[in-house]
N, C-alpha and C positions, 0 to 999 in steps of 0.2 A: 634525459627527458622521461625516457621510460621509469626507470624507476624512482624519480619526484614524483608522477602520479601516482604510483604504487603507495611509495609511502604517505603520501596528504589522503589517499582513501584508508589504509588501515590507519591514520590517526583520528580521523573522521569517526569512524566505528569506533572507536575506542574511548573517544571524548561524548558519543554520543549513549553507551552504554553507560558512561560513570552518572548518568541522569536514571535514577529512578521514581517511579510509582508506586507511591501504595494500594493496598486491597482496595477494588471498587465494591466496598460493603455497607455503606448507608445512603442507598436512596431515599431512604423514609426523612432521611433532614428535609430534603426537596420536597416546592411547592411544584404546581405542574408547567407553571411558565417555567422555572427553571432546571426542568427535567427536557423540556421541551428545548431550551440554550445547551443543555448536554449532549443533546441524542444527535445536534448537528452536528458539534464536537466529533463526537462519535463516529458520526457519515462520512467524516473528512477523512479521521484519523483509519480505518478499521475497512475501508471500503478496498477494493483491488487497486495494486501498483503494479505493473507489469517491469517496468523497469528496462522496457527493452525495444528496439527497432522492427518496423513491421515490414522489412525483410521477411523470409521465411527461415526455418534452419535446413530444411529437406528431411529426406528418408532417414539420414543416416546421420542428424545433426544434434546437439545436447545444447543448452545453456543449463550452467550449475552456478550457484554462488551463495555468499554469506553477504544478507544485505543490511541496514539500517535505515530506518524511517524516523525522521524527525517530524511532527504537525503544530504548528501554532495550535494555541489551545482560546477560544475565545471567551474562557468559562474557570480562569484561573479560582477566581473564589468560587465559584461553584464548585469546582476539582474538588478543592479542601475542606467541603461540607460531605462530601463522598466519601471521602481516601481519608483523609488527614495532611495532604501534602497539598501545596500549591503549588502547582506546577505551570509555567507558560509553553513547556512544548513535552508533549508525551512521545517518546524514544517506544521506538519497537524492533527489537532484533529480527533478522527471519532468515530463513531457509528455501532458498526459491529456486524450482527447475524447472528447467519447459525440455519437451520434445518434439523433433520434427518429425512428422506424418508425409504419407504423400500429398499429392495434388494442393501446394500451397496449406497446409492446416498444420499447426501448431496446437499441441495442448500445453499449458501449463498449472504448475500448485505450489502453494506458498503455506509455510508455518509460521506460526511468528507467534512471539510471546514481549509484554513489558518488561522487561527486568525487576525485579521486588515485587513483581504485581501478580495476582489472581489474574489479568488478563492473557488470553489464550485464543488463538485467532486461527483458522485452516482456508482453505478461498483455492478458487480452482477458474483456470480460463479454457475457452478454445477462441485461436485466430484463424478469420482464412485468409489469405493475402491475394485480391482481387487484381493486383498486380505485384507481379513477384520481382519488378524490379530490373535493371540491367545499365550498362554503361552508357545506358542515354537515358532511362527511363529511370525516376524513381520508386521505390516501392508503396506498397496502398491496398491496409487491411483493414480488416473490420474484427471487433474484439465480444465477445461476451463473458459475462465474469461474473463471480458470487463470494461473499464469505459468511463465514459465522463465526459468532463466539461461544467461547466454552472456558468455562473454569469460574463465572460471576453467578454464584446464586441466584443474584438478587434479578437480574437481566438476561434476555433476550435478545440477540440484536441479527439479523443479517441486512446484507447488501447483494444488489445485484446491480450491475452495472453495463452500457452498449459502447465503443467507443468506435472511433475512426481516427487511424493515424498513417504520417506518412517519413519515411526514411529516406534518404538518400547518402552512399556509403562513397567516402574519397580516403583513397590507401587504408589506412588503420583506423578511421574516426569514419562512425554512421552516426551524425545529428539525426533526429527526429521531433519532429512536433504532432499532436493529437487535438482532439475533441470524444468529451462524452456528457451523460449522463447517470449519475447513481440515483438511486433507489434504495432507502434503507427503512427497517421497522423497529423500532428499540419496544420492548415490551417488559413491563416489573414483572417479578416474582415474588409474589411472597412467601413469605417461611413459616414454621410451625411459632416461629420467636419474635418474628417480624411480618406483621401482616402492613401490605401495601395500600394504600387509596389510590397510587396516580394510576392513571389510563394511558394507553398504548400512543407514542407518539410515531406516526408514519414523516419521513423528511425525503424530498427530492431536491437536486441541486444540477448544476452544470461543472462540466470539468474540464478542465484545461492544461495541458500538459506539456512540454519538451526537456530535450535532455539528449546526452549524446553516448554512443558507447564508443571503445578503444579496445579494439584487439591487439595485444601486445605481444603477440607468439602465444609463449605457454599461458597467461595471466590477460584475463579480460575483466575491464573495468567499467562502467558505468553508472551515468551520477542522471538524477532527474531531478527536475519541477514540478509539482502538480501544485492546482489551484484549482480547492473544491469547494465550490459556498466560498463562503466570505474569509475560510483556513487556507493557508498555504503549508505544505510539506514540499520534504527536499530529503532526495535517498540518493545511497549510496550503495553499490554493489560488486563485489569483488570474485571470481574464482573460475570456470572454464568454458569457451564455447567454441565449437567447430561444427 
């Protein structure tokens, strides 16, 4: 059992890497409605995933892992007026850790990059876990979060995001389900080569989320949902926590 999960998560990542993006380097094709269908895109795909149960981890506690994010894309021809690729779901690899603090608080930071792509993404959380949970109670935190991108000339984009979610852990498997809200700003850039016309698009949305983790001994694994706006994404994450 154990290790069928192991292996459907690293084929998961694997089949979801073989997906790549091109450069996000022609916003100037875009009219402003449909920069405005991008940047929600955008919101969905680029905004914080935690990937994790609102347990706490404690003083002395790590989550590490190599994760991948798939996001429907609602904007395939648009994508390819962008990039040159049409794409219906944008793949993002990442690198994601949390630390456990005292008194119920969690930090965590995530990297992440498209594969083939100029996109480049950094985001950072803190949890506090208003209840930390126990074998009658389940857990119940509250989340704040942010990212940016980096590496698109042409763009601008952060997120910030508030969430509430709640865990309850039986043996090896903590299901969790959430609620939030993102907040993002996509803003052009223009260049010495490319000068821009469209105007800054602001997008807010509701988010909705479950997913469950599996502590497997050495190897912990966890897969999510998220439904943000009208995108749905689905991650996968694989590597240590105690």
């Amino acid at each position: 059992m154990k290790a069928n999960l192991l292996c459907i998560a690293i084929a998961t990542i694997f089949v979801s890497l073989s997906a790549q993006a091109d450069d996000l380097n022609n916003l100037g094709a875009l009219s402003q409605d449909k920069f405005q269908t991008l940047s929600k895109d955008l919101t969905a795909a680029l905004s914080y995933k935690a990937v994790s149960p609102a347990e706490p981890l404690g003083l002395t506690g790590f989550d590490i892992g190599i994760e991948v994010t798939g996001t429907s894309l609602k904007s395939a021809d648009i994508w390819k007026d962008v990039t040159g690729s049409s794409l219906s779901t944008l793949p993002l690899a990442k690198l994601h850790a949390h630390k456990g603090l005292p008194f119920g608080i969690d930090l965590g930071a995530v990297y992440s990059t498209a594969p083939g792509s100029n996109i480049k993404l950094m985001g950072g959380e803190l949890r506090y876990a208003i209840v930390e949970g126990n074998v009658a109670l389940p857990a119940v935190a509250v989340r704040a979060a942010m990212t940016k991108l980096s590496g698109v000339d042409q763009l601008e984009f952060t997120s910030k995001s508030v969430e509430l979610s709640v865990s309850k852990g039986f043996a090896m498997v903590t299901p969790y389900v959430g609620v939030g809200k993102v907040w993002s700003t996509s803003t052009p850039q223009s260049t010495a080569s490319i000068p821009l016309t469209l105007k800054e698009e602001k997008n807010n949305a509701t988010k909705l989320f479950a997913g469950a983790n599996f502590n497997l001994g050495l190897v912990n694994l966890a897969g999510e949902f998220d439904k943000t706006g009208d995108n749905n994404s689905y991650s996968v994450k694989v590597g240590l926590r105690f």
